[in-house]
N, C-alpha and C positions, 0 to 999 in steps of 0.2 A: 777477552772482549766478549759483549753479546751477541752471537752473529744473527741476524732477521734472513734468512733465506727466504724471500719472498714467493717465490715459484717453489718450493719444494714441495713435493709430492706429498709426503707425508709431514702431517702434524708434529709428530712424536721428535721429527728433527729439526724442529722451523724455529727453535729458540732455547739454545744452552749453551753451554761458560765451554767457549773453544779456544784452543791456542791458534795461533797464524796458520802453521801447515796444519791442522785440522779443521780449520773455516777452508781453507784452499782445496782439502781433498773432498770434504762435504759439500761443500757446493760445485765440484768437479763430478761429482756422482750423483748428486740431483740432476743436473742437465744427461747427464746420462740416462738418467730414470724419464726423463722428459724426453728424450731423442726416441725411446722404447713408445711413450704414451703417441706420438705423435708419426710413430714413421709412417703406419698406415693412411690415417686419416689426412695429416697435414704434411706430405715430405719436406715442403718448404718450413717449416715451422721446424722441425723435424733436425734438419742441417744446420739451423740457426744453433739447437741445444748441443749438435754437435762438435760445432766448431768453440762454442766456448766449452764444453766437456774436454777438446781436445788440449785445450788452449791450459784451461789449467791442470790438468793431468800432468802437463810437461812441465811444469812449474814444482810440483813434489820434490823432484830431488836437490834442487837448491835452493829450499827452501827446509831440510830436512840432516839433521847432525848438527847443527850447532849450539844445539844445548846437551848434557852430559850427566848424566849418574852415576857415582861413583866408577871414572870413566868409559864409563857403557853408554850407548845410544838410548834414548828413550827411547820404550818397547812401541807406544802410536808410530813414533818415525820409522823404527825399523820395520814395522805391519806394510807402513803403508810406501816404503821403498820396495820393499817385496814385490809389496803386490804391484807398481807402476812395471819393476822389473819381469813379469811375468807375464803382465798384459802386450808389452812390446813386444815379447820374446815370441805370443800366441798368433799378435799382429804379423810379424813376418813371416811366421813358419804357416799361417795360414792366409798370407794371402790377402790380407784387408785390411782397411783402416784402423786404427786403434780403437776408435769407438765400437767397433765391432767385434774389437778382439778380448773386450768385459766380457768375463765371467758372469755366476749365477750375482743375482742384484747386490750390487752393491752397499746399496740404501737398505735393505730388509740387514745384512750383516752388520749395519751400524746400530740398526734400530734395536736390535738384540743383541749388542755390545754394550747400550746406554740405556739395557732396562724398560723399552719403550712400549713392547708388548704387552707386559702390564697395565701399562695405562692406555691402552687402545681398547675401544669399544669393536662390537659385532659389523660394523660396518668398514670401518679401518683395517680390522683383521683381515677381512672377504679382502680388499685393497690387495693386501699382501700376498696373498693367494696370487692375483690374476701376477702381480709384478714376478712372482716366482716359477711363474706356469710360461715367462717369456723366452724360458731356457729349454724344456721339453713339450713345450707344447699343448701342458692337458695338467694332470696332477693324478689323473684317476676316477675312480665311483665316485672317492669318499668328498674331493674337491669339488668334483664338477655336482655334484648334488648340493652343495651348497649354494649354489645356485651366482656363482660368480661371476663376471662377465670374464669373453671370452679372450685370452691374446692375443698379441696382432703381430707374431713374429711367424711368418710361413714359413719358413725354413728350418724352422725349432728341432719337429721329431727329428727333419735327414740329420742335423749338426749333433744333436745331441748323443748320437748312436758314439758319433767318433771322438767325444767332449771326452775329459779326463778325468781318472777314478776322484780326484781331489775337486773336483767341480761338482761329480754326484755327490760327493759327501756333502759338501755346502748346502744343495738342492734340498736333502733329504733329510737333512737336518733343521735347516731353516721351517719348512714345510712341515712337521714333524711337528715345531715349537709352537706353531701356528695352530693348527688343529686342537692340541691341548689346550692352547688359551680358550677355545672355540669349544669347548667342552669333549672333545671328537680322543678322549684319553686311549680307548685300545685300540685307534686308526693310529694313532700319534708313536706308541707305544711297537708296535708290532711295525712301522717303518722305521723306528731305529733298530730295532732290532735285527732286523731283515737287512736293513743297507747298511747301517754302519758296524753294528756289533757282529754280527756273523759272518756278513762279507769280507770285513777286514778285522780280523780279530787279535792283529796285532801291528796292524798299520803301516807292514812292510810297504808294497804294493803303491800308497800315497807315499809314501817318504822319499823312494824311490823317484820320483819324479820333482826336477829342479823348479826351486821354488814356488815348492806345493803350500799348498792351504792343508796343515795337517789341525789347525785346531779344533774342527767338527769331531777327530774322535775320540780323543779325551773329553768334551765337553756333550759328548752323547750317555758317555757313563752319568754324568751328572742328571743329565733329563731323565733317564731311565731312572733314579731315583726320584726323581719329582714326579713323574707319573705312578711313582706306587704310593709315593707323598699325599698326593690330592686325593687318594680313593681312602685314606686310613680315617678314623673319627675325627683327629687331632688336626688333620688336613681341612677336611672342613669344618671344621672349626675356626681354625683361620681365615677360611673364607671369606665367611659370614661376617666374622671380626670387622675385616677388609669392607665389605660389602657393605657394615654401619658405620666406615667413614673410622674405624679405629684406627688411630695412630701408627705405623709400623715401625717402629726402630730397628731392636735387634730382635733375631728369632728366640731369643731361647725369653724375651721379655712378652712377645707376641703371643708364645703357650701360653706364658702362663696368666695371660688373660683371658684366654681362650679353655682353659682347665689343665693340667700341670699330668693330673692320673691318665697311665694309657690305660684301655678299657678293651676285652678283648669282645664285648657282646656284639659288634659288628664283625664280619667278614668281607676278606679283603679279595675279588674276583680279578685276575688281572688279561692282558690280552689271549694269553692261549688261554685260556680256562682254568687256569688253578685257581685253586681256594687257596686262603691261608687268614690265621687270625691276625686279629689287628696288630698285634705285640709280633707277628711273625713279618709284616709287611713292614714294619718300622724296623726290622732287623735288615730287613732286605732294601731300605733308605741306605741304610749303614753302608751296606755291602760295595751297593754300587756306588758310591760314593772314594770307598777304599779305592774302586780301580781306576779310580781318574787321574792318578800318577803312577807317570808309567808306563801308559798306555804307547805314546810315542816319546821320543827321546827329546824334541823340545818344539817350543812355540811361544811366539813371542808377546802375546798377553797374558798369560800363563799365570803373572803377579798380581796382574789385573784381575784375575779369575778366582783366586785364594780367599779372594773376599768373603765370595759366595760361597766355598765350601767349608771355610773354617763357620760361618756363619750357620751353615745347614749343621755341621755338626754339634755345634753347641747347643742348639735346637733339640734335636736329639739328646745328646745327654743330660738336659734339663727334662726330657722325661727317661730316664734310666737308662738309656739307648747304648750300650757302645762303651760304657764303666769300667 
């Protein structure tokens, strides 16, 4: 079906080809996102988006298993059992209603599950920003200079001290993705790095904790190769492709409208200050690229995500990349 979520926050989810439980958990998590925009200003408004956020949140899980791939769950249903499962579990061990007991936004995790960042403009981005800043409070220099408005959750910094390692991964990754689309590449770049790759460099830590959100840190290896992606010639190159309305299919078709030969007369500057030549930054696409299997032992769009990196690599080795 087409779902019209008429009140939803963002653009980027207001119209695509959804099945039942995914029209039910998307418009379960707009009102979410709507209980967020409103608790201060309008609380009565506020508890309305509530009670339907609540309303259909509990609806997820029997509405979710009855379709089967080679008798396996589909990996949306089993995402989004999880996550109903997790949010309960958060709601009583803390204390408060379920609507309280969502995680970092939910909406910004879909919207960059469906590609959506992309097609957000400078103003929809900022959006994203403040909806991400409703979990700690702030974002930072690099945030709050962009001149965002500000969120309306008071309680933010105290909770977020005590929030969970697989909740900062979401935060800081989501956040992270954001900034890059925003041109903000060695803010973007040096917060994955800092929070997800260093801090967890092998994902114990999230895994550890029952029905964690492990997919941020396999899928920070991947950004980590798109942020040294967007700095290389071939990178922008693409861009600009993009930017004249060129067509995008597949990557490795997209070079080679954009020029096929890597070219080392640029150099490549990346968050700490290294240098490296063009043809070394497109090795180093590769690299990180390799350690995105692996990273943790599983995650349940994982199939979903293959897309994007058999794609990044064929891109690559349509220019020599990786042979």
């Amino acid at each position: 079906m087409v779902a019209r979520i008429g009140e939803c926050c963002c653009g980027a989810l207001a119209r695509i080809l959804l099945t039942f439980v995914q029209y039910i958990y998307i418009a379960a998590i707009c009102h979410v996102e709507l209980y967020r925009t409103h608790h201060a200003s309008n609380p009565s408004l506020a508890a309305k988006h509530a009670e339907k956020a609540t309303t259909l949140l509990h609806k997820v899980p029997e509405n979710t298993g009855k379709k089967k791939f080679l008798s396996k769950g589909l990996p949306f249903d089993i995402f989004v059992n999880r996550k109903y499962a997790k949010w309960t579990t958060r709601a009583k061990t803390m204390g408060v209603p379920l609507i309280d007991a969502v995680g970092v936004s939910p909406v910004e995790e879909m919207i960059f599950w469906w590609g959506g960042y992309a097609r957000m403009g400078e103003k929809e981005l900022k959006e994203s920003l403040v909806r991400l800043s409703w979990s700690d409070g702030g974002g930072g220099a690099v945030v709050q200079s962009l001149g965002s408005a500000q969120p309306t959750n008071p309680k933010a910094a105290e909770m977020w001290k005590k929030d969970s390692a697989d909740e900062h991964t979401i935060l800081y990754f989501l956040r992270a993705t954001v900034l890059r689309q925003l041109g903000h590449v060695d803010a973007a770049q040096a917060m994955l790095r800092k929070e997800l790759i260093v801090r967890h460099p092998n994902g114990a830590e999230v895994q550890a904790i029952k029905n964690a959100d492990t997919w941020p840190l396999p899928v920070a290896r991947y950004e980590m190769a798109v942020c040294y992606w967007v700095r290389t010639a071939e990178g922008r190159r693409m861009a600009q492709a993009e930017a004249m309305g060129a067509a995008v299919t597949k990557g490795s078709e997209t070079m080679s409208r954009c020029g096929s030969a890597v070219t080392d007369r640029d150099q490549v500057t990346d968050d700490e200050g290294r240098t490296f030549s063009n043809r070394q930054a497109l090795e180093l696409c590769r690299e990180w690229l390799e350690k995105v299997q692996g990273t943790v032992d599983t995650w349940e769009l994982e199939s979903r995500f293959g897309m994007r990196i058999s794609t990044a690599r064929e891109t690559l080795k349509g220019l020599g990349i990786g042979l």
